[in-house]
Structure formats: structure tokens, C-alpha cells
N, C-alpha and C positions, 0 to 999 in steps of 0.2 A: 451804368458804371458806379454809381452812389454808392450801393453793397458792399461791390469789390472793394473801393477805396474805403470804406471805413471797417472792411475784413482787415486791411493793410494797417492803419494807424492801431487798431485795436489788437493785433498780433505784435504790434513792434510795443505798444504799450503797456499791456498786460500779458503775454507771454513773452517776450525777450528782456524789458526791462524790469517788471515785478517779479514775471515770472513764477506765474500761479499756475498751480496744476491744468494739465488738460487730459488726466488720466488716459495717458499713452497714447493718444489720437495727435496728428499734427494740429497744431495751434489754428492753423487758417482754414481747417474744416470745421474745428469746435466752434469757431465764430461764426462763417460762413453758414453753419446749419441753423444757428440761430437765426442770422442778419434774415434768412428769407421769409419766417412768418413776420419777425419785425418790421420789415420794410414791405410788406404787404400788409400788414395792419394798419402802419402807418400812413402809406400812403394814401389808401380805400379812406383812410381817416380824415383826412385832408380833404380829398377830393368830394365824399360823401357830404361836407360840411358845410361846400360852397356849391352841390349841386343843383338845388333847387334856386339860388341865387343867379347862379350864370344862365339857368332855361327859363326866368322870369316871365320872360311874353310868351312863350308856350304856356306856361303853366296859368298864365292869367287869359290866356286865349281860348286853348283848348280845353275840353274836358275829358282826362284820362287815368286813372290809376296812377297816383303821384307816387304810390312806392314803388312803382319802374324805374324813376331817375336816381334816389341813392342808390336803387341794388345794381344799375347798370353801369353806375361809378365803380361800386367794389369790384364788378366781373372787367371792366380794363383794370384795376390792378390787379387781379388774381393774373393776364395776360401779362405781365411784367413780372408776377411771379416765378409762373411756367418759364420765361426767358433766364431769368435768373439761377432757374433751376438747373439749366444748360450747364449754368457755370461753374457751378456747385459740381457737375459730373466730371469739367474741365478738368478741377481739381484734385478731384479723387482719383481720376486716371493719372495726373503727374505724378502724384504720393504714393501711386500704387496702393491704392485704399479700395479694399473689399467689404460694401456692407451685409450683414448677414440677414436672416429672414425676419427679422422685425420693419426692414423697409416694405414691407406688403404691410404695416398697419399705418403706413405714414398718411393715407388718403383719410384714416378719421383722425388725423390730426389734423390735415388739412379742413375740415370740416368744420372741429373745432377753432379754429383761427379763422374761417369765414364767419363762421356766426358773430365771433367778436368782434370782427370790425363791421358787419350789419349793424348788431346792435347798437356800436355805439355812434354809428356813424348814421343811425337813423338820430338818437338822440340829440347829436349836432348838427342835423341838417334842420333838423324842426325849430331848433333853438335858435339857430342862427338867421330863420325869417324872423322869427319874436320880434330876436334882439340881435340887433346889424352888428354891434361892437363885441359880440362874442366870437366872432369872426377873429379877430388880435387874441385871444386866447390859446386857440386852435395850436399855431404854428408852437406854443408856450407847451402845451399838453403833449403834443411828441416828442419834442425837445427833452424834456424832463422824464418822460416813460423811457425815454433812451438809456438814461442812466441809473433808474431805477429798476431795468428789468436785464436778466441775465445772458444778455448780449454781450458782449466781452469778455465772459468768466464762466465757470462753472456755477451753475446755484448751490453744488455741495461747499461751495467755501463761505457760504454761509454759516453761522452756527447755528448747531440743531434748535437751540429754545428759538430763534427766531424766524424759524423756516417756515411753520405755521403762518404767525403773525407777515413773512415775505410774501407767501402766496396770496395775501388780499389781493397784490397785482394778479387781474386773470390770465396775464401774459407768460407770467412765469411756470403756469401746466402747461400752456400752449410751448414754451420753448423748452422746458422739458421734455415732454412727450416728441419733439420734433428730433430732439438729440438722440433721445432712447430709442428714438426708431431708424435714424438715418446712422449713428456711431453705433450701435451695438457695444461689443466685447461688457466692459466693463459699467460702462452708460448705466443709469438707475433712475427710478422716478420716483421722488418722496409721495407715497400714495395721498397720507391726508394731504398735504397741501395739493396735492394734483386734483384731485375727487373737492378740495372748497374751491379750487379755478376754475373747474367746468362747472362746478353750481352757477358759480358769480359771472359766468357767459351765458347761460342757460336763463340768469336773472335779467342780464344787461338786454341779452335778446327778445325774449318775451315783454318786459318793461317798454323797449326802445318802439318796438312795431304797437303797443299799446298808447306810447305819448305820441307818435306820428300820428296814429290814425285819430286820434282825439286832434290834434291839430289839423289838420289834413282839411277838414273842412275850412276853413281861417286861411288858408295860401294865397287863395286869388285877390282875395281883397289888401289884406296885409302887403303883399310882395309886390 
């Protein structure tokens, strides 16, 4: 229910009372198609963060392949994704919303939003055996990507000189690209900043399974 309820405050708050463009799509779809790689990133984030922490005596027990436990974390939130997804169809059937053939590329955008929450959620699972107290971070860094990534609005009401420097967040190709494929009509994706957010997933990913596996040896004793 998370999604739905904050589809609801973020439609009544920035489409009914600012009332910021949603170029002609109803308001609780423009969000709603965001909320789901958000709260799929998010939550894989979270979970990914504290995975290695809550399977302690396994992982100090047995001997297995530790990158099984954050990516089994993200694959239940991708399963609450799919659920979500439901919901998103609920919707478009009320509004009578028909999307056109760009939702056959939504699976690599799904892709790319998997990768981003691996990577980064390898980087916080490792970190977070290091250093216990980066665990109170965690809950800080979604909280805040909340608001800094284009979950409640359009990223076109950005202004153009700072749409570049916007896309540092890798979230904002990833909700992009999930809009331009699930809204169609009029839907656009700023390319450069879209092509430097899959760079900077492509970065986080490769990076994040390269600091795991350097730590990776260090778990059983550390943890």
C-alpha cells in the first residue's frame, strides 16, 4: 500500500494544489509510474543493506557465495514490484488509459533499475558489516532520494541548464525512461542526461560487485 498512498498525497500535492504540468496523462499515473522503479529501488536498498547483517550465523557458519544474499534481497523486492505493477494496470483501466508500443521497452528499463539498486545495495551491504552505524544512514539516503528524484513531478519542469547537472541522480534515466515507456503520447527523455544515468548505474554496478567481492573475504570474521 506505500506506493498507492504516497501516489495519493503526491497527486493532491503537486497536481491539485501546485498543479504542475502532467502533460495530459492523469496525475496518479504520472506518479504512480514513477513510484514503482522508486519503491523498488528503494526498498532492494534497504533490505540489500541489512542483508548480510540479519544472515550473520549463516554467513559466519557456512561457506557460500555471499553475493547470493544482497541479490536475493533485491529479487523479493522486484516481487513487490511486479505486485505493484497490478496496481498501476488498476489504474489505467479506471482512466481508461491506453499505453502505446513503447511499453515493450519497459523490460530494459526494468533492467536498468535492477542494476541500480544491486549496485548500490551491494555497496551498502559491505559497508554496513565494516561500519554497524551506517546502518542510521540507510533509512536518511531514501528518505532524501525521495525528494530529490522526479517522483512527484515531471523532470521537464526542471530547467534545461540544470537537467544535465539533475541527472547526476541515476534515478532520474531510470524514471524517465519508465515514464517514456509506460505514458507514451507526449512522454520525452532528455537523452544526455538519460545516456550520463545509465553511465553512473553501469559505474555504481560494476564498482559495487568489485568493493563486495574485495570485502567478501572479511564477512565471517568481522560479522
Amino acid at each position: 500500500m506505500r506506493p498507492f498512498l504516497t501516489m495519493v498525497v503526491f497527486t493532491i500535492v503537486f497536481g491539485t494544489i501546485a498543479k504542475l504540468p502532467s502533460g495530459g496523462t492523469p496525475y496518479p499515473i504520472l506518479v504512480f509510474s514513477a513510484m514503482l522503479p522508486w519503491q523498488f529501488f528503494s526498498s532492494a536498498l534497504s533490505e540489500c543493506s541489512n542483508s548480510l547483517i540479519t544472515n550473520a550465523n549463516l554467513i559466519s557458519k557456512v561457506y557460500f557465495p555471499r553475493l547470493i544474499v544482497p541479490i536475493s534481497a533485491v529479487i523479493v523486492s522486484f516481487v513487490d514490484f511486479l505486485i505493484s505493477g497490478m496496481m498501476l494496470l488498476g489504474l489505467m483501466i479506471w482512466y481508461n488509459f491506453v499505453p502505446d508500443w513503447r511499453i515493450l521497452t519497459l523490460p530494459f528499463f526494468t533492467l536498468i533499475a535492477f542494476s541500480a539498486a544491486i549496485g548500490a545495495g551491494l555497496w551498502l551491504a559491505a559497508l554496513n558489516v565494516e561500519y554497524r552505524d551506517f546502518r542510521y544512514i540507510v533509512p536518511f539516503i531514501v528518505q532524501f532520494g525521495l525528494y530529490i528524484s522526479p517522483v512527484g513531478f515531471s523532470s521537464s519542469v526542471v530547467p534545461e541548464q540544470w537537467r544535465l547537472l539533475y541527472s547526476f541522480n541515476p534515478m532520474v534515466g531510470v524514471i524517465d525512461g519508465f515514464r517514456w515507456a509506460i505514458l507514451g503520447g507526449n512522454s520525452s527523455i532528455y537523452l544526455p542526461g538519460f545516456i550520463l544515468s545509465v553511465g553512473l548505474v553501469i559505474f555504481l554496478l560494476i564498482s559495487g560487485i568489485w568493493y563486495f567481492r574485495k570485502m567478501e573475504r572479511k564477512f565471517a570474521d568481522v560479522i
